[in-house]
C-alpha positions as semicolon CSV with decimal commas, in nm:
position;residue;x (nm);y (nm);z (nm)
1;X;0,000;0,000;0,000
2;X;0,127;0,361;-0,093
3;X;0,200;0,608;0,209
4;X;0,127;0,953;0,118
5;X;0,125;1,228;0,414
6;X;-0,049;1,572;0,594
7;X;3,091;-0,198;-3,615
8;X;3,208;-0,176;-3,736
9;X;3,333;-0,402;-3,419
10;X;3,168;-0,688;-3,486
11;X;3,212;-0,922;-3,170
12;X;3,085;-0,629;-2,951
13;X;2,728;-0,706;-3,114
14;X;2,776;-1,082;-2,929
15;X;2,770;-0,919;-2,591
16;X;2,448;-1,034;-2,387
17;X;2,275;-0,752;-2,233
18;X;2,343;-0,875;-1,917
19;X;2,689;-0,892;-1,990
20;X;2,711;-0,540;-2,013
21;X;2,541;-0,482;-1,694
22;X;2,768;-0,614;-1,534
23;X;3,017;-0,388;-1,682
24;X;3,071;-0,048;-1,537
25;X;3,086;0,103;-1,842
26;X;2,740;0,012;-1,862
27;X;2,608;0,285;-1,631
28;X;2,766;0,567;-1,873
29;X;2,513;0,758;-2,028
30;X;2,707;0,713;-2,380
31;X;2,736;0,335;-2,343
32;X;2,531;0,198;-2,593
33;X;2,192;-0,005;-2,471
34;X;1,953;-0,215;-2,686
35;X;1,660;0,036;-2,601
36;X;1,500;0,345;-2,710
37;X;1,741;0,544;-2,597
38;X;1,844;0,920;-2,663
39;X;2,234;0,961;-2,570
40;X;2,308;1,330;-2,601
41;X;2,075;1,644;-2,425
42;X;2,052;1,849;-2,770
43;X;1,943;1,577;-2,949
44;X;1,572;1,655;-2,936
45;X;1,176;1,551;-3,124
46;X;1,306;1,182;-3,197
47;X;1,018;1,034;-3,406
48;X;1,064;0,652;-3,567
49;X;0,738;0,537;-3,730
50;X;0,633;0,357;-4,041
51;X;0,657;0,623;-4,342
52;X;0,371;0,889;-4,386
53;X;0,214;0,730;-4,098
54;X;0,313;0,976;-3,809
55;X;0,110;0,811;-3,515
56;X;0,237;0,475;-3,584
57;X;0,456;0,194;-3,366
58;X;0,823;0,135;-3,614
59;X;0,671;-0,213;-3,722
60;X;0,665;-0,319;-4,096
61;X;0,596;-0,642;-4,267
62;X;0,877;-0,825;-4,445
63;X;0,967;-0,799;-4,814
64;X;0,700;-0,633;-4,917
65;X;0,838;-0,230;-4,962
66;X;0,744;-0,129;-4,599
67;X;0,936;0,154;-4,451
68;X;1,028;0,357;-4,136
69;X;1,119;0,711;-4,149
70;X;1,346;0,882;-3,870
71;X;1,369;1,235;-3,776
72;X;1,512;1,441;-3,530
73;X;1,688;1,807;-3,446
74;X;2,015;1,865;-3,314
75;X;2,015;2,186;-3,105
76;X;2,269;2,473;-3,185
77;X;2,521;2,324;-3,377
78;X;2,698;2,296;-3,683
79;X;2,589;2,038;-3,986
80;X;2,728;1,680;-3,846
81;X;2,838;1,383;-4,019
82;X;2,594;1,089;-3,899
83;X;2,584;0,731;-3,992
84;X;2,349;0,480;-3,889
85;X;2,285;0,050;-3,880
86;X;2,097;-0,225;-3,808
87;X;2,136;-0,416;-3,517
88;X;1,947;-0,808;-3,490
89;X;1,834;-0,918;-3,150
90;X;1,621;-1,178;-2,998
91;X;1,262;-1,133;-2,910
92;X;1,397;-0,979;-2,549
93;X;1,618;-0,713;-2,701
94;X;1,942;-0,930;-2,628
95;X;2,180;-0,886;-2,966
96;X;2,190;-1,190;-3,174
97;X;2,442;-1,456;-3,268
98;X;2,412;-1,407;-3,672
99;X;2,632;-1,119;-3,840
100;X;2,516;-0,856;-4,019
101;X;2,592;-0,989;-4,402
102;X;2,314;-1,237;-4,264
103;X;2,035;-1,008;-4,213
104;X;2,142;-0,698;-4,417
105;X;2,177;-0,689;-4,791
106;X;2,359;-0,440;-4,912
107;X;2,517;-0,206;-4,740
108;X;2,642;-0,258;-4,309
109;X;2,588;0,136;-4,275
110;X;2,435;0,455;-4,430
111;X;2,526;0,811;-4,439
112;X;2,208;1,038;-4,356
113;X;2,229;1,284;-4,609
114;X;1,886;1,469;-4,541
115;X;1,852;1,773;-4,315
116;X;1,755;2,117;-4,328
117;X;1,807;2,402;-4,099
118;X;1,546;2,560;-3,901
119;X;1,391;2,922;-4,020
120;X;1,273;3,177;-3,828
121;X;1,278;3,035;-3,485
122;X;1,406;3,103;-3,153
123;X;1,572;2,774;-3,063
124;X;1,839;2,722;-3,372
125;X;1,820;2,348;-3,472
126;X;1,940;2,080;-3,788
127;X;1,660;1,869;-3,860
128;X;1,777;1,476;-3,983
129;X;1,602;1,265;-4,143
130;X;1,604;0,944;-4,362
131;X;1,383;0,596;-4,438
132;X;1,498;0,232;-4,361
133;X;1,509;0,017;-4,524
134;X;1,582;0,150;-4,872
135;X;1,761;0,037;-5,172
136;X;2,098;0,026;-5,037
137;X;2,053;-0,096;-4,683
138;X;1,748;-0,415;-4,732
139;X;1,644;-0,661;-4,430
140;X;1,637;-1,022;-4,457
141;X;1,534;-1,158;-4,218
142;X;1,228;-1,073;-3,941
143;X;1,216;-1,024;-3,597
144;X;1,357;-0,716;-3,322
145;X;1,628;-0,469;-3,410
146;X;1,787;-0,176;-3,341
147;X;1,832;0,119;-3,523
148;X;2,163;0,272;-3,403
149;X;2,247;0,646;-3,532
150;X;2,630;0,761;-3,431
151;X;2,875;1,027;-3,490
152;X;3,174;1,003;-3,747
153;X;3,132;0,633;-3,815
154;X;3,250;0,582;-3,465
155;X;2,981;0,335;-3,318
156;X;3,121;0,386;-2,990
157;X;2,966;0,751;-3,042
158;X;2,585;0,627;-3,041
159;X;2,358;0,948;-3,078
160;X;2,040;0,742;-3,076
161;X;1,891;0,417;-3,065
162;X;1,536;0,293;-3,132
163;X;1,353;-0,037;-3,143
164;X;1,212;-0,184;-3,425
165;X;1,043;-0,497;-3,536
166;X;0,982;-0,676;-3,939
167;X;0,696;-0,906;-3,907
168;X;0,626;-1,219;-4,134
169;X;0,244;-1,304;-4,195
170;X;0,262;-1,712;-4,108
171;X;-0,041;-1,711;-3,885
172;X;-0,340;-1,528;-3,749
173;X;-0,403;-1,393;-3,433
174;X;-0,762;-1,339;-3,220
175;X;-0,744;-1,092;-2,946
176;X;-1,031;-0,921;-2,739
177;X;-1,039;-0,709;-2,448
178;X;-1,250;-0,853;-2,148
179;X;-1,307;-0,793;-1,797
180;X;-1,033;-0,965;-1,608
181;X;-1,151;-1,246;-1,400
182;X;-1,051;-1,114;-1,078
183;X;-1,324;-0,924;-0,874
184;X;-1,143;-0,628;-0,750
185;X;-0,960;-0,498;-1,088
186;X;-1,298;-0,556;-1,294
187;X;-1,363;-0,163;-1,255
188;X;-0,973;-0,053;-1,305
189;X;-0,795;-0,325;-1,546
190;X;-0,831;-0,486;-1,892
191;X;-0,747;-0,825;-1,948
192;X;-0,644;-0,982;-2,320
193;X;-0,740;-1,286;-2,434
194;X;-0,583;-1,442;-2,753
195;X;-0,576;-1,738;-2,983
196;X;-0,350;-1,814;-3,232
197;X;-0,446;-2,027;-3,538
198;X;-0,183;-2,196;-3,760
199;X;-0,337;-2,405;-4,026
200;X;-0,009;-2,336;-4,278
201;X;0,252;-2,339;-4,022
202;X;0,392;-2,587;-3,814
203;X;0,474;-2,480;-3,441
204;X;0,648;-2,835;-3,219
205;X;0,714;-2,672;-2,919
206;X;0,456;-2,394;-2,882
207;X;0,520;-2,410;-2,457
208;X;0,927;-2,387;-2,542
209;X;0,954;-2,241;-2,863
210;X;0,725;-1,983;-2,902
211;X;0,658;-1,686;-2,732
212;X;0,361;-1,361;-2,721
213;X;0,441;-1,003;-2,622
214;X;0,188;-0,734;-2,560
215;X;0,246;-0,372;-2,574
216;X;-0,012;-0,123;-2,418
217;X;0,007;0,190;-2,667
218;X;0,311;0,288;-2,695
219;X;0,471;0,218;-2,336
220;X;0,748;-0,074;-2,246
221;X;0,770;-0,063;-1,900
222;X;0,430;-0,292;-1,831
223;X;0,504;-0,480;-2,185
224;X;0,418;-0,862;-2,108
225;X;0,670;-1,074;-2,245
226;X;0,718;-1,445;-2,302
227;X;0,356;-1,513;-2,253
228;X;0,256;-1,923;-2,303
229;X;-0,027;-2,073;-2,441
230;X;-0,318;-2,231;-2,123
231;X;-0,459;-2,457;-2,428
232;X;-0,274;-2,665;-2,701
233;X;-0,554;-2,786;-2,956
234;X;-0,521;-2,844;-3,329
235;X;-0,355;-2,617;-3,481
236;X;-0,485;-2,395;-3,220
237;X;-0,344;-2,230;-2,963
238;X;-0,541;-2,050;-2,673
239;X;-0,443;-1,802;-2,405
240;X;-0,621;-1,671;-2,158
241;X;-0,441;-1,711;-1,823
242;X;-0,656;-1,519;-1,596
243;X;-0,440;-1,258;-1,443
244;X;-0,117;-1,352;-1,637
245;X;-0,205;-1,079;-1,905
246;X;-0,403;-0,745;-1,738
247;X;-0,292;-0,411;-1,766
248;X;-0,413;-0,118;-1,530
249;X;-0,705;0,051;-1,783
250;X;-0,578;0,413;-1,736
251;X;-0,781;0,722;-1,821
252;X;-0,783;0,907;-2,167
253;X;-0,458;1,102;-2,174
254;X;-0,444;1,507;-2,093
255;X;-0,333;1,711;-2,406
256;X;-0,076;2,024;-2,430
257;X;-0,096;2,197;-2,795
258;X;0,186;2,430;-2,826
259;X;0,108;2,504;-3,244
260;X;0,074;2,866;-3,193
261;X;0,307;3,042;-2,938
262;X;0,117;3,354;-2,985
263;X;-0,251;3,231;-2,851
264;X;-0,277;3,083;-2,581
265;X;-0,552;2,739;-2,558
266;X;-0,778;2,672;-2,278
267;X;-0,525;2,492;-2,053
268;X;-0,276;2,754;-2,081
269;X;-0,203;3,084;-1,825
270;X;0,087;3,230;-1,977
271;X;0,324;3,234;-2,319
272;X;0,597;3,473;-2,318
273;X;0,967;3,486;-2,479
274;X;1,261;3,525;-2,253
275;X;1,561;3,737;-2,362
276;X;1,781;3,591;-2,047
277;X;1,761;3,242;-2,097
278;X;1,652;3,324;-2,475
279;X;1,363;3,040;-2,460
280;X;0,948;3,066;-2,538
281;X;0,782;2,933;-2,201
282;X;0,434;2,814;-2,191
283;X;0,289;2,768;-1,839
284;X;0,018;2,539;-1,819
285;X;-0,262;2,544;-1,576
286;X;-0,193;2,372;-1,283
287;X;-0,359;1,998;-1,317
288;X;-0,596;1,806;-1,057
289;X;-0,569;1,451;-0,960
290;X;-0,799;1,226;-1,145
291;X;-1,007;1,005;-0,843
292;X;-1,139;0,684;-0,893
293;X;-1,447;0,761;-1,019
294;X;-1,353;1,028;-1,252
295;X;-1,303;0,872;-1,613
296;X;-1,259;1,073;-1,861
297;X;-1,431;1,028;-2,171
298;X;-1,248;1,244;-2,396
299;X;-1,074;1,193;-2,751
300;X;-0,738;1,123;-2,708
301;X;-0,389;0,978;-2,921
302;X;-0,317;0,729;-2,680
303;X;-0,003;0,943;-2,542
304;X;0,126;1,002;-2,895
305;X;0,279;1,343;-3,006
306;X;0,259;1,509;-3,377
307;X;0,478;1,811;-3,477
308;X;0,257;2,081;-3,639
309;X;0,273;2,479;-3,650
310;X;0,034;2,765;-3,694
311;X;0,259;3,056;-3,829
312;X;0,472;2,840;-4,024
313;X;0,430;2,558;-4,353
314;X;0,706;2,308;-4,276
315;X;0,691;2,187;-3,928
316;X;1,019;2,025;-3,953
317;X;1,197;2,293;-3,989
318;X;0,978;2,607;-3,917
319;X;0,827;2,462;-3,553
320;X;1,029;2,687;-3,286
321;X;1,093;2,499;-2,915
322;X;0,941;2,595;-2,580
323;X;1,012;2,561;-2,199
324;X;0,629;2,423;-2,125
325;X;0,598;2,421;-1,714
326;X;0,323;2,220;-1,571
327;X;0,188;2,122;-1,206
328;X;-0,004;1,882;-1,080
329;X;-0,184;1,980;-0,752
330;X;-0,179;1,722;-0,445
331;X;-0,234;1,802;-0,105
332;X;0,021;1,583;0,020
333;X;0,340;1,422;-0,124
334;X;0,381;1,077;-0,208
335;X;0,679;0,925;0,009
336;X;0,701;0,609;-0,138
337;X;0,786;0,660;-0,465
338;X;0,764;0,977;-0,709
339;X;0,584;1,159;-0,989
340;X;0,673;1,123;-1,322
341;X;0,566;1,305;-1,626
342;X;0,534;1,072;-1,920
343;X;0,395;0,970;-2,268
344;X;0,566;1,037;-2,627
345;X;0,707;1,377;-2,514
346;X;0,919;1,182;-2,235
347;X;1,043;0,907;-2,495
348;X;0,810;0,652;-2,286
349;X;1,098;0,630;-2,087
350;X;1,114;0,658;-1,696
351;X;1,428;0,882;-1,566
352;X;1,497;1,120;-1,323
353;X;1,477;1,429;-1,577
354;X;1,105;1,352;-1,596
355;X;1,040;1,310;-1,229
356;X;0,862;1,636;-1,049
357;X;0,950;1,779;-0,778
358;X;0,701;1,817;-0,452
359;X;0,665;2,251;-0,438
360;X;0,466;2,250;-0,029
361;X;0,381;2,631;-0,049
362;X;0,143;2,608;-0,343
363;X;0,071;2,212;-0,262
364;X;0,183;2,103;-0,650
365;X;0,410;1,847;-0,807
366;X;0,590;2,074;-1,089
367;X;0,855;2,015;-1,348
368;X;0,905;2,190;-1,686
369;X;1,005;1,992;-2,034
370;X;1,171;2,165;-2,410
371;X;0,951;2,052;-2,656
372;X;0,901;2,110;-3,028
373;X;0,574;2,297;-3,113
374;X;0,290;2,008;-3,156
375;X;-0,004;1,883;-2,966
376;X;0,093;1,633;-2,714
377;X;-0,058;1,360;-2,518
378;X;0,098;1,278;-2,116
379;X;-0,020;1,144;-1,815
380;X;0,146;1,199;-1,483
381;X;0,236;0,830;-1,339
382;X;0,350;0,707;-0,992
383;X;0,676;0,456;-0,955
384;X;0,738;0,306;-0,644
385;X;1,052;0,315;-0,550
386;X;1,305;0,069;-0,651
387;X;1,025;-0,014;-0,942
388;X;1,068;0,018;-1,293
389;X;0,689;-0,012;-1,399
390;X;0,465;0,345;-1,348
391;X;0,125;0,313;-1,201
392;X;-0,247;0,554;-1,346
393;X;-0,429;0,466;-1,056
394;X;-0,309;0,730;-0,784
395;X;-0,295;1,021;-1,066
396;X;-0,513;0,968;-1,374
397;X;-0,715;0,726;-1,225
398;X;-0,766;0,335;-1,350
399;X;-1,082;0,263;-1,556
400;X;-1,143;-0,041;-1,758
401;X;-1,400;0,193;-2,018
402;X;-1,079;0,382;-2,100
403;X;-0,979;0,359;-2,490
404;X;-0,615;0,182;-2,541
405;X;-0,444;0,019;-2,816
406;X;-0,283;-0,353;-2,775
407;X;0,008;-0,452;-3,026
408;X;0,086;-0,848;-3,007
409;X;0,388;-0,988;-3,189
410;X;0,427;-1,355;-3,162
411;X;0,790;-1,547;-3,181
412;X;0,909;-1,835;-3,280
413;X;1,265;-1,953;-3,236
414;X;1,239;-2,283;-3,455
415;X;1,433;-2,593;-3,428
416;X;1,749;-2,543;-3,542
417;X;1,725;-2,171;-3,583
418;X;1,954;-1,937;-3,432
419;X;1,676;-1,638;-3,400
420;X;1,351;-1,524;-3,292
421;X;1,159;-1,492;-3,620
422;X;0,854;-1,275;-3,615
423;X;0,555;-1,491;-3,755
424;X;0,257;-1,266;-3,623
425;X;0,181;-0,891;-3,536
426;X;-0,215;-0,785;-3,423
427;X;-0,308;-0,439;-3,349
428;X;-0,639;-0,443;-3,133
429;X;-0,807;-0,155;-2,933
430;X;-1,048;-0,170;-2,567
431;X;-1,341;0,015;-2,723
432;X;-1,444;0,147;-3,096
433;X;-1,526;0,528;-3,087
């Protein structure tokens, strides 16, 4: 219960993760990790998504012309020289044991050649970009990888990495929300229930060699992972292991729309440019905790984020950046854990940059964040301490009517086979608008 009071080095891709845990190196903010992971503070507005499709998870179907598209902004500096590669792993983001002339044809590594300077903004920026795979750098082979974009092609220099995934169609895949058999989260948790059919495809193993992850929107710190089957039937497989596979419902996520930086929306007190620290601020009105029985049936993008600008007709390069500071009243602070800030505009990552701070004069959790103008989706979560999963219930509220997306991938490491191929991928959502 809560307490609240009144390469090119080759044989480095071998590594296991927790290999390099062990390593102190590890805990170096440049050491590369197999993870969506931003290494340097003015790299900003990371976005990896299947091409022209903005709000989209970077997941594409093998050999059949799919793309991704990167972009990003580098912060006051002068035009660098980036590179970028592939990296297999295995269906828990451990690096493979197949080199790259396996899985890559073509080229190991491409030059990003695409970027454009900002105009007319405040914030001075180099906007990237570039699509993969493409003619020179194709993919062979499905399953997880990593996208790896570094300085000088030094890949000791990582500047970014991202998660990806190339799916194979081999099988289908039957997934429904329902309420979750246990009593007390019927109210406040979804449960997914899922059967696999594989008429075409033969599976031996399915309890040893073959594996389901689920992904709630966009988030990986509740993913379920490594999920077996509770029935075997004929070509049939059938999962629905009670509690094994719920997820906290959430609420509909709270917006921030910082497209104009002259008007000011509903949610907004203040927008004014400072000469000192030469940065826009937007102040946001402070936000109220969400109770239990407050569910809030509002449109939402599922904690997604999309670049746009008023004054301005290219958002990559004519969208200025703004210091947007935002509260979240409570009474009391929360001494078991913190605050965090989080959705798209944190990376859906979990660090102490995003955590607020407890402010007991005005009775607020506060913290500010540089974003690219855009209309934003967040939540404010709660982590127990020495947790690594963030909990709705105590801020936003937990509501098993609230709208999420599900994305299932299904592995299969076959006999013989040295990798986790990808042989299914299902995109299902709680409730139809």
């Amino acid at each position: 219960m809560r307490t609240v009071f009144t390469f090119f080095c080759f044989p480095f891709f071998l590594f296991p993760l927790l290999a390099l845990a062990q390593n102190d190196d590890y805990f170096d903010e440049t050491y590369l990790r197999y993870e969506d992971r931003t290494y340097q503070p003015n790299i900003k507005t990371v976005q990896f998504h299947i091409k022209n499709v903005p709000l989209s998870l970077p997941v594409i179907k093998l050999g059949v012309g799919e793309q991704l598209e990167m972009h990003f902004d580098e912060l006051n500096a002068e035009y660098q020289n980036y590179t970028y590669t592939i990296i297999h792993c295995d269906r828990n983001w451990n690096p493979s044991n197949i080199p790259q002339q396996e899985y890559i044809d073509g080229f190991l590594e491409e030059t990003i050649i695409n970027y454009d300077f900002s105009f007319n903004t405040v914030q001075q920026y180099i906007h990237y970009s570039f699509s993969v795979p493409n003619q020179n750098l194709r993919i062979k082979l499905s399953g997880n990888y990593i996208l790896m974009v570094y300085r000088n092609f030094n890949r000791d220099e990582p500047i970014i990495t991202r998660r990806f995934r190339v799916y194979e169609d081999l099988i289908t895949i039957d997934a429904r929300v329902r309420l979750p058999m246990e009593i007390g989260k019927r109210r406040t948790h979804q449960q997914i229930n899922v059967e696999i059919n594989h008429p075409d495809y033969q599976i031996r193993n399915p309890f040893g060699d073959l594996a389901i992850h689920i992904q709630q929107n966009y988030r990986w710190d509740n993913i379920k992972t490594d999920l077996k089957p509770m029935f075997v039937k004929d070509k049939q497989l059938i999962y629905n292991n009670m509690g094994d596979v719920v997820f906290e419902g959430s609420n509909e996520f709270r917006w921030i729309d910082t497209r104009s930086l002259r008007y000011q929306p509903e949610n907004v007190t203040n927008i004014w440019y400072d000469p000192d620290s030469m940065k826009n601020h937007v102040f946001m009105l402070p936000d109220k905790v969400f109770s239990k029985d407050h569910y809030r049936n509002v449109p939402d993008i599922n904690g997604a984020y999309s670049i746009d600008v008023r004054e301005g007709n290219d958002p990559t390069r004519d969208a200025d950046y703004a210091l947007v500071h935002m509260q979240l009243r409570m009474d009391d602070p929360v001494m078991d854990g913190g605050i965090y800030l989080f959705g798209g505009l944190t990376d859906w990552q979990i660090r102490p940059e995003h955590r607020l701070d407890y402010n007991a004069r005005d009775k607020v959790y506060e913290g500010e964040i540089y974003l690219k103008q855009g209309y934003y989706n967040y939540q404010y979560i709660y982590v127990r301490d020495g947790e690594t999963e963030g909990e709705t219930e105590l801020t936003e509220g937990s509501f098993f009517d609230a709208r999420q997306i599900y994305t299932l991938y299904v592995y299969h490491q076959q006999m013989g086979s040295r990798y986790d191929r990808l042989i299914g991928h299902s995109i299902i959502t709680s409730q139809t608008w």
